[in-house]
N, C-alpha and C positions, 0 to 999 in steps of 0.2 A: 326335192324341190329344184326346179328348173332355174336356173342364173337368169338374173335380168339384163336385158341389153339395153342401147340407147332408145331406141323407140319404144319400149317399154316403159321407160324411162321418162320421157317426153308424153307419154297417155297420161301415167300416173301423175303427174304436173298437173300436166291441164286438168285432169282429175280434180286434184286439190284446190287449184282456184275453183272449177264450178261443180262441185260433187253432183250435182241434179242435168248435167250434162249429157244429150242422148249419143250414140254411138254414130248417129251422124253429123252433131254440131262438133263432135270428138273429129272426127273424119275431116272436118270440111275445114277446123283452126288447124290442125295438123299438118294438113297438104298427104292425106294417108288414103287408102281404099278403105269404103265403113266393113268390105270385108275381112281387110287388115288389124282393123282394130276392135271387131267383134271377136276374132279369133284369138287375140293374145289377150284381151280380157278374160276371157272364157280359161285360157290356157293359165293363167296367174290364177285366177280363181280355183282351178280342180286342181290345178298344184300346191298350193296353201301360200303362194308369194302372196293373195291381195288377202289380207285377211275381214273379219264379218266387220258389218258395219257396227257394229253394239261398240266395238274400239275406241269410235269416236265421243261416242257420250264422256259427256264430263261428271264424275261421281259429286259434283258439286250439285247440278240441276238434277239429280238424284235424291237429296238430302243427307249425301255424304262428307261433307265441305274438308274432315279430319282425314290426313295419311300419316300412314305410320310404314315403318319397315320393321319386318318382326323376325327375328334368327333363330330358325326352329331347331335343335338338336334330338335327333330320333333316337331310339332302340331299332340299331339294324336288323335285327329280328323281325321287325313288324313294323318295317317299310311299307310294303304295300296296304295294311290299313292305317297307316298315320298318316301317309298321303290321301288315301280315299280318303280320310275323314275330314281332312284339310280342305281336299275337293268340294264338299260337299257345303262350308260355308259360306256365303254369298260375299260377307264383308272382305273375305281374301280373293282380289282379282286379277294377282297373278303369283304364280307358285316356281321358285327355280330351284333346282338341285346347286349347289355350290362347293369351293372350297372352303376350308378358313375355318373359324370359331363355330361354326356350327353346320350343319348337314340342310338345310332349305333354307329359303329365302323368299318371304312373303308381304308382297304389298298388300297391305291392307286398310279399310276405308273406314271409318265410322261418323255419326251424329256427330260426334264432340268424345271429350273425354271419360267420360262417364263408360258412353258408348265403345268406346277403343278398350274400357280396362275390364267391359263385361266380355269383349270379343277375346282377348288376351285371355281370359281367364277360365273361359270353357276351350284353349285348346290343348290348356293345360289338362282337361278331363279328357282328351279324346285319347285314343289308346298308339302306344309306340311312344308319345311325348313326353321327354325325359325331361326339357329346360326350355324358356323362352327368354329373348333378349329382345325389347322394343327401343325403336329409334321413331320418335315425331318429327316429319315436314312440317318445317318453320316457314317455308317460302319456297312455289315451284319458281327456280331459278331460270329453267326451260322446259317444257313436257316434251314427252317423248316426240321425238321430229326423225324424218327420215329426209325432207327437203333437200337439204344440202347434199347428202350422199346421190341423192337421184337426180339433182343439178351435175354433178363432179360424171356420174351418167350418162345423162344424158350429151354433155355437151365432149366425151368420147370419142 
C-alpha cells in the first residue's frame, strides 16, 4: 500500500464532506489539476488505501442495530478453515488475527440478542473453533474515524 501524503489527504476531506462529489468540483475546491486528482484517486483505489464504499453503510439501516466483539480461540491445526469458515458469515464484518487471550477477533453485528447468541453459537460448530468469548457494545463512544489522522495530514 502506497503512504498517503498531504494532498491526498486534502481529496480525501473534501471527499468526506461531499462523498457525491465529481472529480472536477474535487479539482475546482482544491485549487488541484482534475488530472491531479483523477490520478491519485485512481492510485488509492488499486492500492487498497481508499477502501469500497459498502464501509460506509451503518449495520444499523441494515437491521443490525446489535455489536458484539467475539474472541475467537482456534486449533492451529486448522486455521485456514476456521477462518474461511468465519469468512463465510455475513453477521462477522470484520475479522483480525490478534495477541492476547485468544487467536481472532471478530466484530460482529446482529438483530438483537436472540440474534447475537444464534450467531455465537453456530461458530462454535464451524470446524478449528475450540472457545468463544463475547463482549456487547453498550454505546459507539466514536465509530471508526480517520478524519483527524488525515487533518494532522494534510495540514503537513
Amino acid at each position: 500500500m502506497t503512504p498517503l501524503d498531504g494532498t491526498d489527504a486534502r481529496i480525501l476531506l473534501a471527499l468526506d464532506r461531499n462523498p457525491q462529489a465529481t472529480v472536477v468540483a474535487l479539482a475546482n475546491d482544491l485549487g488541484l489539476a482534475r488530472n491531479t486528482v483523477q490520478a491519485r484517486l485512481r492510485r488509492m483505489e488499486t492500492s487498497g488505501a481508499l477502501g469500497s464504499t459498502s464501509r460506509r453503510v451503518e449495520p444499523e439501516a441494515l437491521g443490525y442495530p446489535l455489536m458484539a466483539f467475539v474472541t475467537v480461540t482456534i486449533s492451529q491445526r486448522m486455521r485456514d478453515q476456521a477462518t474461511a469458515a468465519l469468512a463465510g458469515l455475513p453477521e462477522i464484518v470484520e475479522l483480525l488475527a490478534t495477541t492476547g487471550d485468544g487467536d481472532l477477533l471478530a466484530r460482529v453485528v446482529a438483530r438483537d440478542t436472540a440474534d447475537l447468541n444464534r450467531v455465537t453459537e453456530s461458530l462454535l460448530d464451524m470446524p478449528g473453533i475450540v472457545r468463544t468469548s463475547t463482549s456487547i457494545v453498550l454505546k459507539k463512544i466514536h465509530s471508526l474515524r480517520m478524519d483527524l489522522l488525515l487533518e494532522r495530514l494534510a495540514d503537513r
